[in-house]
VEXPALUM-237658 format. One line per field, with one value per residue: chain; residue in three letters; x, y, z of N, C-alpha, C, O in turn; residue number from 1. Coordinates in steps of 0.1 Angstrom, whole numbers, plus 5000, padded with zeros to 4 digits. Layout:
<recs>
c: A;... $
r: ALA;... $
n_X: X;... $
n_Y: Y;... $
n_Z: Z;... $
ca_X: X;... $
ca_Y: Y;... $
ca_Z: Z;... $
c_X: X;... $
c_Y: Y;... $
c_Z: Z;... $
o_X: X;... $
o_Y: Y;... $
o_Z: Z;... $
k: NUM;... $
</recs>
This chain:
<recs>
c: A;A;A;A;A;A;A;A;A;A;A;A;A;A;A;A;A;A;A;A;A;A;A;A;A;A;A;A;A;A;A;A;A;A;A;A;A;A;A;A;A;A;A;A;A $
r: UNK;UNK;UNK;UNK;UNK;UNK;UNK;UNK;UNK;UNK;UNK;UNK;UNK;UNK;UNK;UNK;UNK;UNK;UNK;UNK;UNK;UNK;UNK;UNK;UNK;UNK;UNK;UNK;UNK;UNK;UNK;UNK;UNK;UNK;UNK;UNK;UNK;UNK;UNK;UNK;UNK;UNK;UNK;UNK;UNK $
n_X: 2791;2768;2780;2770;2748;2714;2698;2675;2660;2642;2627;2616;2580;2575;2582;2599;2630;2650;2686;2719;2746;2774;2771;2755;2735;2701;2670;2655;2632;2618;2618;2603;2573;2574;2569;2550;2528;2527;2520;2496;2480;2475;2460;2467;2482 $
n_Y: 2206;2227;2254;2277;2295;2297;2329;2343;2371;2400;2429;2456;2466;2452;2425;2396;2382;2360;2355;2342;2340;2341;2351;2371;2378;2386;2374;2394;2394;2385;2409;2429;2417;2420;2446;2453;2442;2459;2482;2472;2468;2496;2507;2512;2520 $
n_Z: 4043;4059;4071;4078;4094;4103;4119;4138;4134;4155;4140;4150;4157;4134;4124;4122;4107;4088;4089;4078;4102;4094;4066;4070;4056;4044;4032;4009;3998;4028;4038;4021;4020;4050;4055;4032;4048;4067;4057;4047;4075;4081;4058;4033;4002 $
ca_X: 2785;2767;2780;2764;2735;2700;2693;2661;2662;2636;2624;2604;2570;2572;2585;2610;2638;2661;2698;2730;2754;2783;2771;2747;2723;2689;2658;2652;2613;2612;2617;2592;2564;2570;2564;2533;2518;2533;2511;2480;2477;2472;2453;2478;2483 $
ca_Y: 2210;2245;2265;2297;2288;2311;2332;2347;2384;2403;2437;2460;2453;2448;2408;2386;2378;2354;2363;2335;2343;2342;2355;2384;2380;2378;2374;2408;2390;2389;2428;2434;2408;2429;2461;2450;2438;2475;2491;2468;2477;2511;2510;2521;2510 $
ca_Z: 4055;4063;4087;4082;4104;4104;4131;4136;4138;4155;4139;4159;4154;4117;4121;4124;4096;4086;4084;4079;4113;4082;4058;4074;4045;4041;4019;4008;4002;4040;4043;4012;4032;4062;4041;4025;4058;4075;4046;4048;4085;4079;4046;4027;3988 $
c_X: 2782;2770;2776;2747;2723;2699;2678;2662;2649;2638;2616;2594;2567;2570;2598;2617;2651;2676;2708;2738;2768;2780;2765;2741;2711;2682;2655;2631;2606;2607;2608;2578;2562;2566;2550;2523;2515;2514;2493;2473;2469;2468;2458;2482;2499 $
c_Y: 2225;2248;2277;2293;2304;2316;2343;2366;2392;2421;2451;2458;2448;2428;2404;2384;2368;2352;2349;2346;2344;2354;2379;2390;2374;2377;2390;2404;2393;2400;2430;2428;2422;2443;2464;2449;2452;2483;2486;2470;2491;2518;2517;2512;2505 $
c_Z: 4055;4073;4088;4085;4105;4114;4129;4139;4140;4149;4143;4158;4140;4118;4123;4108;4099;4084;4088;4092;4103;4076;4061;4065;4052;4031;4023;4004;4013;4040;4032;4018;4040;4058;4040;4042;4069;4069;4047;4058;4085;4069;4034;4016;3988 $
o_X: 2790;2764;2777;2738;2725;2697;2674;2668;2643;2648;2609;2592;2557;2561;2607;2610;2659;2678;2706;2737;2775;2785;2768;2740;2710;2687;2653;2621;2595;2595;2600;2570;2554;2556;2542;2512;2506;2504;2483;2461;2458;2469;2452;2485;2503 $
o_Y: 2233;2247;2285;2288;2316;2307;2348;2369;2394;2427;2455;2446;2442;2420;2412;2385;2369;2345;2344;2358;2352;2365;2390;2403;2364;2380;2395;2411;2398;2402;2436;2437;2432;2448;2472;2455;2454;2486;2492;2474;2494;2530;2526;2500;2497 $
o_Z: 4052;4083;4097;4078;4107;4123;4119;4150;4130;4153;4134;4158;4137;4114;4124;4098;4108;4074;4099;4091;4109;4079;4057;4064;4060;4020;4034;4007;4014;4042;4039;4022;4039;4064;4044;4045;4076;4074;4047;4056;4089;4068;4028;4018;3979 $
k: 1;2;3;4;5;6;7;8;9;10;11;12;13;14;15;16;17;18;19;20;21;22;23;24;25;26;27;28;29;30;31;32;33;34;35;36;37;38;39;40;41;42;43;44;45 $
</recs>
């Protein structure tokens, strides 16, 4: 059984991320995503 259950974590306006309530990991892909999309905004390589 899992008990480290996802919670959604909002970011300011970057996005939302996924974090285990246990563990208090996430995908470090999210935060690169939200990065890229920061950067593509604002025309920025």
């Amino acid at each position: 059984m899992n008990t480290d259950q996802k919670m959604t974590i909002k970011i300011g306006n970057f996005g939302t991320l996924q974090i285990g309530h246990l563990s208090k990991m996430g995908k470090v892909s999210q935060v690169v995503e939200m990065g890229n999309d920061t950067r593509k905004k604002k025309n920025l390589s």
